[in-house]
N, C-alpha and C positions, 0 to 999 in steps of 0.2 A: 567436470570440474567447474565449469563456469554457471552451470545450475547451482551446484551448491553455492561459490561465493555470492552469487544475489540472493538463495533462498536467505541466507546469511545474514547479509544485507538488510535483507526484510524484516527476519527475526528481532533483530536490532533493531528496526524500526517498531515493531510492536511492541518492543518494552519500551522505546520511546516514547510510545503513545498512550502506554499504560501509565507511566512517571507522568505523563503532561493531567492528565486524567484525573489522577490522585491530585497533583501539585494545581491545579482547576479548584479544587473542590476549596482550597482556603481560602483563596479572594472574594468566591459568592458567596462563602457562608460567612464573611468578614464584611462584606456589602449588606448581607439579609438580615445579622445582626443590628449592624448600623442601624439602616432604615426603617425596622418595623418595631425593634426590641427598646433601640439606646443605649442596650447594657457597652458598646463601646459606639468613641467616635465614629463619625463618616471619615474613611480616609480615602480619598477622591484616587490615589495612586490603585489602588488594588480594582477597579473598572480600564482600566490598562495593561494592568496586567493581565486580567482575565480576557482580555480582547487578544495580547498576545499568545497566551497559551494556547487559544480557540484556534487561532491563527495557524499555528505549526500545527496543533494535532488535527487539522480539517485537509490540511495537505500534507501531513505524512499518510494521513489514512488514504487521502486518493491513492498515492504511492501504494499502500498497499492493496489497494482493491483494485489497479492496474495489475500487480504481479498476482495476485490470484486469480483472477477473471470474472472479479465478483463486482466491477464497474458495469454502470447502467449502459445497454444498449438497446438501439429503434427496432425491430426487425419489422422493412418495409417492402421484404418479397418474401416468397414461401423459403423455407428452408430448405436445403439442399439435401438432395439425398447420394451423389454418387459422390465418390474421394472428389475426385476433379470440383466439385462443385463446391463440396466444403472447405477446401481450401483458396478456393476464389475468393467465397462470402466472406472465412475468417481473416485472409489475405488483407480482402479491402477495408475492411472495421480495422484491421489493426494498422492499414497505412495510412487512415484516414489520423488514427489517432497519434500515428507518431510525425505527421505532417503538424497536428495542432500542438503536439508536445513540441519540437522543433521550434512551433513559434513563441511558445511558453519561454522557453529557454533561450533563445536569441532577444525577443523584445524584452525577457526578463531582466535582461541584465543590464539594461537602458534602465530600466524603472528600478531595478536594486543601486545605477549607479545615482538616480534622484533620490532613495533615499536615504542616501549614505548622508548627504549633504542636510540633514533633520536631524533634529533631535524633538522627543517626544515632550509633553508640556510637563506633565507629571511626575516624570520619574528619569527626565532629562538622560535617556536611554535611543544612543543613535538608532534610526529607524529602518537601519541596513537590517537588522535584528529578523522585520516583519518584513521589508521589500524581495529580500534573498530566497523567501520562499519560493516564490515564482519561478525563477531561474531554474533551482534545485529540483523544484518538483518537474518541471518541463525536462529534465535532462533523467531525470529517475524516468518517468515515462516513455520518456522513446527509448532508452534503455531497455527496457522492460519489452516495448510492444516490439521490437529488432527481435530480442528476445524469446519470444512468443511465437513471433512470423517463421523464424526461424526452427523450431521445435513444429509449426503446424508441416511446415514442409518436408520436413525431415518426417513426419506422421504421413503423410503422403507419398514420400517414396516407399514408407516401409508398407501401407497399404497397397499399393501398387506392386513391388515384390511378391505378397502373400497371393493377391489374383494371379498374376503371372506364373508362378509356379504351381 
């Protein structure tokens, strides 16, 4: 039950990210006119905008490349071959990362309450908007990698059953 409500989750998060995507594509192509063509004004607000959109879909996408397992990792010892092992390796990758998401989401929210206190030059759009990310994404990730850790162990008991019997 709780697989599904975050695959959920996530689903919702990629049409989010497919809407920021699309909704991307008119302020560059509203800047590239400006700049190279003339056929319209420079409107200085839409490089703001397009910084914001970048902004969320670069961390909703971590978000979801946490819950798929499609986030970049080092591998800086041989790979594991027995259950025990592989659940060590993936153990520690994912406590490492929900230690870092942890701090994503606790210092986030220091820096989301800075910048509540802005407002953007442009489009005079509080900058809680862009700061919130931080938090949000730090708490999607440990979410996730609890998540994960949680499902590699449960993979390892069931490996462990199947030798034993």
């Amino acid at each position: 039950m709780i697989e599904k409500a975050l695959e959920g989750f996530c689903q919702l998060l990629r049409v989010t990210v497919g809407v920021l995507v699309a909704a991307l594509i008119v302020p560059v192509t509203m800047q590239v006119l400006a700049r190279y063509t003339g056929i319209i004004p420079v409107y200085l607000w839409t490089e703001e905008l397009a910084t914001y959109l970048f902004v969320w879909m670069v961390m909703l996408g971590s978000i979801i490349a946490v819950w798929e397992g499609t986030h970049f990792d080092v591998h800086v010892v041989p790979e594991a071959t027995s259950p025990l092992g592989k659940l060590l390796q993936k153990g520690f990758v994912l406590l490492v990362m929900c230690v870092f998401a942890l701090l994503f989401a606790y210092y986030g929210i220091g820096y989301a309450k800075f910048g509540y206190i802005q407002t953007s030059v442009m489009m005079q759009v509080n900058l809680l908007v862009i700061y919130i990310t931080v938090p949000f994404a730090g708490f999607c990730w440990a979410i996730f990698a609890m998540f994960r850790f949680w499902q590699a162990v449960q993979e390892y008991r069931h490996s462990a059953e199947r030798h034993a019997a």
